[in-house]
C-alpha positions as CSV (number, residue, x, y, z in Angstrom):
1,X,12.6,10.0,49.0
2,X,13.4,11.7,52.2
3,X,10.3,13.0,52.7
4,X,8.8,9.8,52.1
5,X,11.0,8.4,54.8
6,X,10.0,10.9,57.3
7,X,6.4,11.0,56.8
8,X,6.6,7.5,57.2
9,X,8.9,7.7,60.7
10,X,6.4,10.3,61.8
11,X,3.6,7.8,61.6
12,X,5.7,5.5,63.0
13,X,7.2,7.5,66.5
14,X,3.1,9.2,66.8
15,X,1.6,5.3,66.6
16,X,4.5,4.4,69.3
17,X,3.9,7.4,71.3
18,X,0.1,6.9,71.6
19,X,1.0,3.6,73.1
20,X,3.2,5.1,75.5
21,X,0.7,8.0,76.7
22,X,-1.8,5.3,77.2
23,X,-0.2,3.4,79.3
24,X,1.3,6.0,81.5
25,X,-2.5,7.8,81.3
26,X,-1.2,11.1,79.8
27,X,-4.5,11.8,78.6
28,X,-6.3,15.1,78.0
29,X,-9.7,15.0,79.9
30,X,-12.5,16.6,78.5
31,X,-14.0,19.8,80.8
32,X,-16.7,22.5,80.2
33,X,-13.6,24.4,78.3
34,X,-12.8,21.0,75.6
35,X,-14.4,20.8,72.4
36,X,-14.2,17.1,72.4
37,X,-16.1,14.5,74.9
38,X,-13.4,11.7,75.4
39,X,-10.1,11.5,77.2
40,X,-7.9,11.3,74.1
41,X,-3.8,10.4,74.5
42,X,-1.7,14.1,74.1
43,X,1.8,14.7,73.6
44,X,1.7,13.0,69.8
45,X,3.7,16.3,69.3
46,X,6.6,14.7,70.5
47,X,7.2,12.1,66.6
48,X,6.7,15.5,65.0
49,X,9.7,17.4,66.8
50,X,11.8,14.6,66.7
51,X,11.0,13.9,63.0
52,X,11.9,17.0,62.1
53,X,15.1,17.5,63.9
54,X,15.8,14.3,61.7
55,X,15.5,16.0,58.5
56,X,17.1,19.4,59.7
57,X,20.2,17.0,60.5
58,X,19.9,15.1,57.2
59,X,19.5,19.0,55.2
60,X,22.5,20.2,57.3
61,X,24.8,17.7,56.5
62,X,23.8,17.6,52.6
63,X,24.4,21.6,52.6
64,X,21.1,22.4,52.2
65,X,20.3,24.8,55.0
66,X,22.3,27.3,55.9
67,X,24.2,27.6,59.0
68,X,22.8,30.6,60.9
69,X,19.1,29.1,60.1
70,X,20.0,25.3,61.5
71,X,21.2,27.0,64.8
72,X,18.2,29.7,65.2
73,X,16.0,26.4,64.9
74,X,18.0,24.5,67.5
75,X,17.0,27.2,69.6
76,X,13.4,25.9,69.7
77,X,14.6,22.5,72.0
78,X,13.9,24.2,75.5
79,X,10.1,25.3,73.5
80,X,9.6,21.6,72.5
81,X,10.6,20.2,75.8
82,X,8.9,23.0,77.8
83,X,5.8,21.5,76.2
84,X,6.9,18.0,76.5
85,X,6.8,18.5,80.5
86,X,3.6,21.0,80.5
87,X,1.5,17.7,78.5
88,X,2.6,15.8,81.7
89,X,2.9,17.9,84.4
90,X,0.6,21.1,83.6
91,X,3.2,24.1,83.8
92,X,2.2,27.7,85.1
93,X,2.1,30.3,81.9
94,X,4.7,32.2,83.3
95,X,7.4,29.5,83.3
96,X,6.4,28.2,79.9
97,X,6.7,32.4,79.0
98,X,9.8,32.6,80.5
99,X,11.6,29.6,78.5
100,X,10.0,31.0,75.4
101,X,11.6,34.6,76.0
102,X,14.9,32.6,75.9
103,X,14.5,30.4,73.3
104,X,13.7,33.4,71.1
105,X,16.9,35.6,71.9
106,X,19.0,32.6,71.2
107,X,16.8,32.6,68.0
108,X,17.3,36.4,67.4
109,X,20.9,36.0,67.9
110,X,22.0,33.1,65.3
111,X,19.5,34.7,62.8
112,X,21.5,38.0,62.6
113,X,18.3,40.2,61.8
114,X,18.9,44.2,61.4
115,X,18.7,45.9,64.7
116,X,15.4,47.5,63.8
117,X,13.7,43.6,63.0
118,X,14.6,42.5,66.6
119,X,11.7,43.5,68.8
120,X,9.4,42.4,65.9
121,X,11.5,39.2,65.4
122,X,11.3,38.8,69.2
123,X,7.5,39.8,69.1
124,X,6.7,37.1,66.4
125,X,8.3,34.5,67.8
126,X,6.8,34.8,71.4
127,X,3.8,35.1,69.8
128,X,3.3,32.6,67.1
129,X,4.7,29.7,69.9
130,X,1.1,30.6,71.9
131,X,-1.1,31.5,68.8
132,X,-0.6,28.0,67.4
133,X,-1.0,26.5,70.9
134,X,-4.3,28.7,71.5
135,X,-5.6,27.9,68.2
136,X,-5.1,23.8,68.6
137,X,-8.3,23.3,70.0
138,X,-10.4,20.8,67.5
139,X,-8.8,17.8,65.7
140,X,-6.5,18.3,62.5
141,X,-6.2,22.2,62.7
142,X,-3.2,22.6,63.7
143,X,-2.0,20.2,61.6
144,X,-4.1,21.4,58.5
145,X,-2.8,25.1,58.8
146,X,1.2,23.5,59.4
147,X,1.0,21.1,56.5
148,X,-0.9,24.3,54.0
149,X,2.1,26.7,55.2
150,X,5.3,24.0,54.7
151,X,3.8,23.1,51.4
152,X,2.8,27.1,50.1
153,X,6.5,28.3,51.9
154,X,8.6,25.3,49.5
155,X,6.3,26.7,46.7
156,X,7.1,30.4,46.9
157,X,10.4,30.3,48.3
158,X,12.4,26.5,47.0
159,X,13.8,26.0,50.8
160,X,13.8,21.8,51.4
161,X,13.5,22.5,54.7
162,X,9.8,23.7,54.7
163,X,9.3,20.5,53.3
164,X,10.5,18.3,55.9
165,X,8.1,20.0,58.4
166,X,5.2,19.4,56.1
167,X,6.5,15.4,56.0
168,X,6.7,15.6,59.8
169,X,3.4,16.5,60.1
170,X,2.0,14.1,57.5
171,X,2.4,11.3,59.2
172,X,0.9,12.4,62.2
173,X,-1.9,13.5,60.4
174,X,-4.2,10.7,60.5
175,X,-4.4,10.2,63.8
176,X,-5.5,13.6,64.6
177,X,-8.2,14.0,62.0
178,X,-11.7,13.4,63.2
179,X,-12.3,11.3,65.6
180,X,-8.5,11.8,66.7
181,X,-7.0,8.9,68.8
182,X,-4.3,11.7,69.4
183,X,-3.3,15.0,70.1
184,X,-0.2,17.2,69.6
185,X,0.0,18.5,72.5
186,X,1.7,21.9,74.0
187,X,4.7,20.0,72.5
188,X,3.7,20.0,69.1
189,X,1.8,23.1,69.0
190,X,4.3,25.7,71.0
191,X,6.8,23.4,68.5
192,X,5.5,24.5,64.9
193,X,4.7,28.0,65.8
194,X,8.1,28.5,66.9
195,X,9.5,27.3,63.7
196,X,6.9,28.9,61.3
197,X,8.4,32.0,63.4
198,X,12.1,31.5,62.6
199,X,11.1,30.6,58.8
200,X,9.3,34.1,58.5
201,X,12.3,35.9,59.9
202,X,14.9,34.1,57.8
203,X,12.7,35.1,54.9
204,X,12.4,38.8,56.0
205,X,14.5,40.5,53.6
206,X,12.2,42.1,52.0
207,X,8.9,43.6,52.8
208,X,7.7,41.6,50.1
209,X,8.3,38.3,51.7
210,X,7.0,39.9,54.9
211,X,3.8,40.2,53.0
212,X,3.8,36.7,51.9
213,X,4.1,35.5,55.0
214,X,1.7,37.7,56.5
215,X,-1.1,36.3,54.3
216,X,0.1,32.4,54.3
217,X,-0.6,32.1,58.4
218,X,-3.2,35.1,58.1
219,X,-6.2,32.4,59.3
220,X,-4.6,31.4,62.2
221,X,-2.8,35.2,63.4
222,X,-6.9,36.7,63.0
223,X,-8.3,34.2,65.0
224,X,-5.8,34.4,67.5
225,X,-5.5,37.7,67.4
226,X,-9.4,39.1,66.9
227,X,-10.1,36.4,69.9
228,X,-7.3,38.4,72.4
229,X,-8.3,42.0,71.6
230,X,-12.3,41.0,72.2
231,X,-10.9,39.5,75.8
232,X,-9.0,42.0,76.8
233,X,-11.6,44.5,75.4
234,X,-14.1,42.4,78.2
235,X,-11.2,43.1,80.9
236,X,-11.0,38.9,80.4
237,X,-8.1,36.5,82.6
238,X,-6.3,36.3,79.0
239,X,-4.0,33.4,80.7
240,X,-7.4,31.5,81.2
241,X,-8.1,28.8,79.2
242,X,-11.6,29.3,77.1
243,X,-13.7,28.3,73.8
244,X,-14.1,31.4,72.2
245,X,-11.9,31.2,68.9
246,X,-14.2,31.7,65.9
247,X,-12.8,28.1,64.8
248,X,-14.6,26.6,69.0
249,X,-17.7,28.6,68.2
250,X,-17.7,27.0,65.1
251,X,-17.6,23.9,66.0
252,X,-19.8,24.7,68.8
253,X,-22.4,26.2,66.4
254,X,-23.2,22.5,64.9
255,X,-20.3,22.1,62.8
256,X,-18.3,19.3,62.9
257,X,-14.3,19.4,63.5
258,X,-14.4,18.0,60.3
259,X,-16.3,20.7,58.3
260,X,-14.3,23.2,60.2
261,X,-10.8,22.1,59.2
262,X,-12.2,21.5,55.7
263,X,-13.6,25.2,55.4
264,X,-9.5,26.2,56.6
265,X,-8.1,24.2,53.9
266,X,-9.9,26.2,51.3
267,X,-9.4,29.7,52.9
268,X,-6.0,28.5,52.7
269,X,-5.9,27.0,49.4
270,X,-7.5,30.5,47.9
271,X,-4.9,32.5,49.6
272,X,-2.0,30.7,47.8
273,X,-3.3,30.5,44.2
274,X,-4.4,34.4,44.9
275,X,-0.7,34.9,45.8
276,X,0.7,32.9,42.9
277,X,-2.1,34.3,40.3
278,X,-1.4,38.0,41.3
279,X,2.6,37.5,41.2
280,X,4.5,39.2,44.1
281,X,3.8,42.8,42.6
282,X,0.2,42.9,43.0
283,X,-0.8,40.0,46.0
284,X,-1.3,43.2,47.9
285,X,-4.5,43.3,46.1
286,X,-5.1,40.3,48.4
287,X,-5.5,42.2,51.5
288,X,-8.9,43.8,50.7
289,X,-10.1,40.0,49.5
290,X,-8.9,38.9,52.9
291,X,-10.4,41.6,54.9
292,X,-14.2,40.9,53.3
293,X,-13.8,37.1,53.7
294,X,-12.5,37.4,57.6
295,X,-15.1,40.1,58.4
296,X,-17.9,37.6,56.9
297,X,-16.4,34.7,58.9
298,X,-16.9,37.2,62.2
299,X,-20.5,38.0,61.3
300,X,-21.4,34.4,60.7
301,X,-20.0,33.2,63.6
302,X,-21.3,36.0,65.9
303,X,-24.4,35.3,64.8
304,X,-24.6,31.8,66.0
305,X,-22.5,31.6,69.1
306,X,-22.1,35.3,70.1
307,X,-18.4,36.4,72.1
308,X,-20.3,37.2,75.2
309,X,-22.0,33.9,75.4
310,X,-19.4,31.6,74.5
């Protein structure tokens, strides 16, 4: 019933906040970088952070998260606000960088990782808050990919709280799919990767889980990741906004943001019935699988919207 409630207060605070962006004309205009051609309201991000600091409360005070993981989560406020005030105001990278370097050592701290799992702890959570932002480019991906992993996480590892960030994004949901009247926003963005982040590191006691966790946001970590190493690769301004993520040239090949989102959903949904199929002793098997299917998502892409000329 609590997700229910949430889902529905999500709907509720991101119908409220669209209001509120229009009026004050916090609006994300289209330039030769957008993959959309209208100024659409942003910040919707905002009914998903504060919707899911709900439930964390309402989990907390029932017992059912535990202490050190409630805390490492509150460290994600300066992230969400950070974002809040970058959707109005534009912040410079570095100062967005430098609140996200702190919000991760409070993380690291409350999450009591071994000493050896802290610069990768640190490494994934700096990195996960601006993969998710880079990759929220076309309407409903971000939300597609959030709402596959809180879902797939509750499955293979029975922790409520994934749950309440897959109602949190829920509602929200409708009014970014295609045509969105919305968008998340830095706020929501820099907001879920931070917390898929901290749920990947309070799962990391095993390599196993590692794994798991590896292949569940696999879609998004390529893209990201494949996109950065071709810039840098072309000596690129990395901190320059651009369309060159395989999910832009998509899009910009002739497929709609629709059909794009779509094709995510069942990369994702074949990754998870892989994982539960093969049990956790053989989903290594996986890898291979995932390595043919990304590869043939490169060619295809690079064939109709090669890097250079994107």
């Amino acid at each position: 019933m609590i997700y229910l409630f949430l889902a529905l207060l999500s709907a509720l605070l991101t119908y409220l906040v669209r209001l509120y962006a229009l009026k004050r004309s916090i609006l994300d205009i289209p330039n030769h970088r957008s993959s959309h051609e209208t100024p659409t309201p942003r910040g919707g991000g905002v009914a998903i952070v504060v919707t899911f600091f709900i439930g964390l409360w309402f989990m907390y005070e029932r017992g059912s998260v535990e202490a050190k993981l409630y805390y490492a989560i509150l460290a994600s406020l300066p992230v969400a606000l950070t974002g809040a005030l970058d959707d109005m105001l534009d912040l410079t990278a570095f100062k967005r960088l430098l609140v996200q370097v702190f919000s991760a050592v409070i993380a690291l701290y409350f999450l009591e990782l071994p000493w050896y799992l802290n610069i990768l702890g640190f490494f994934i959570l700096v990195w996960f808050t601006n993969l998710f932002n880079f990759l929220d480019g076309i309407d409903g991906y971000v939300s597609i990919e959030a709402l596959f992993i809180s879902i797939s996480a509750y499955i293979l590892f029975q922790n409520p709280l994934y749950l309440v960030l897959g109602a949190s994004v829920v509602g929200f949901l409708p009014y970014n799919w295609q045509k969105a009247s919305i968008f998340m926003g830095d706020v929501g963005s820099t907001f879920i990767g931070f917390i898929v982040a901290v749920f990947i590191l309070y799962d990391a006691t095993t390599l196993q889980n590692v794994l798991v966790w590896a292949l569940l946001t696999s879609p998004f970590w390529f893209d990201a990741t494949y996109t950065l190493l071709r810039r840098l690769m072309n000596r690129e301004n990395i901190t320059q906004a651009h369309r060159k993520h395989l999910f832009q040239r998509a899009v910009r090949s002739g497929f709609s943001h629709k059909y794009v989102a779509l094709v995510l959903s069942v990369i994702n949904l074949f990754i998870i019935l892989s994982i539960i199929l093969l049990h956790e002793t053989n989903i290594v098997l996986l890898l291979p699988v995932l390595v043919i299917i990304f590869t043939g998502v490169v060619y295809f892409i690079e064939k109709r919207v090669p890097f250079e000329k994107a």
